[in-house]
VMD Tcl script that draws the C-alpha trace (Angstrom):
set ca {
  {130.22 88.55 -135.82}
  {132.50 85.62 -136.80}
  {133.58 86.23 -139.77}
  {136.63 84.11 -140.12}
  {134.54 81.18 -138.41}
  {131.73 81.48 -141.21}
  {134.02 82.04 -144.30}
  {135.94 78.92 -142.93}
  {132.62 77.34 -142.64}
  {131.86 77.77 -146.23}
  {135.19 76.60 -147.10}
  {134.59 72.89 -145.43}
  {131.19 72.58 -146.32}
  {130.12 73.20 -142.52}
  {126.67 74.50 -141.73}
  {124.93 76.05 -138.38}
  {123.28 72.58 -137.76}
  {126.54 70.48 -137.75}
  {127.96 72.75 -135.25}
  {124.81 72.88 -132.82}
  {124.69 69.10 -133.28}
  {128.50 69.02 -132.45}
  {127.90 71.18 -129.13}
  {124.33 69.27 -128.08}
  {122.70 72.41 -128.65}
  {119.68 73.97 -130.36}
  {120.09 75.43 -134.15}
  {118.65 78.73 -132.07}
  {121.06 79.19 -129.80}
  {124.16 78.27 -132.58}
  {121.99 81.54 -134.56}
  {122.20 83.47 -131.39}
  {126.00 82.79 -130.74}
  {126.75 83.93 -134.12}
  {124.61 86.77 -134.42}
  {126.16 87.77 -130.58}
  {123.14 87.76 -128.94}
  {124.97 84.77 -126.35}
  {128.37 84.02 -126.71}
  {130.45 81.24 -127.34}
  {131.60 79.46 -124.40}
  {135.23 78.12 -124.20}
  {133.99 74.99 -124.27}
  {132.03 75.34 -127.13}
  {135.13 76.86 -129.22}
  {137.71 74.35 -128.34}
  {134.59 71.56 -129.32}
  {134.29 73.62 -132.61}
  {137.31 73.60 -133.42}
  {138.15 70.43 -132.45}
  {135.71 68.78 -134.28}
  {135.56 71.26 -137.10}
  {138.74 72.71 -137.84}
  {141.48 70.90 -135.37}
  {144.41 72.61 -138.29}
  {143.32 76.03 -137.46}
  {144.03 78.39 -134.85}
  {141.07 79.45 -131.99}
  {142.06 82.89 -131.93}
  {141.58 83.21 -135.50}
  {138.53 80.86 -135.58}
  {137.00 83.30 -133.51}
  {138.27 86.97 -133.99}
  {135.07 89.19 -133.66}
  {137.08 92.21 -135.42}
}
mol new
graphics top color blue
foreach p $ca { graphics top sphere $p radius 0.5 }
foreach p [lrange $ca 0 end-1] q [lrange $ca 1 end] { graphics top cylinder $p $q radius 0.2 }
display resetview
């Protein structure tokens, strides 16, 4: 669903578990945001990226095409 999110992921050596410990959320729910079973809140992006990947740009962080 995210692609660019997860290959940019791999590239920093970021897993599932940082990010739902990042947000204060369950490992679940991170699975069910990228699988697009729940979305993302904006929130939760700008934290992601923020915390994650402040060089890159959200709309490309989180393109779902």
């Amino acid at each position: 669903m995210y692609a660019n999110l997860e290959l940019e992921m791999i590239k920093a050596n970021v897993n599932k578990r940082m990010i739902a410990n990042a947000l204060h959320i369950h490992e679940n729910s991170v699975l069910n945001k990228f699988s697009g079973k729940t979305p993302f809140t904006i929130a939760e992006a700008f934290e992601t990226k923020k915390q994650f990947f402040p060089d890159l740009d959200l709309d490309y962080l989180f393109a779902t095409e």
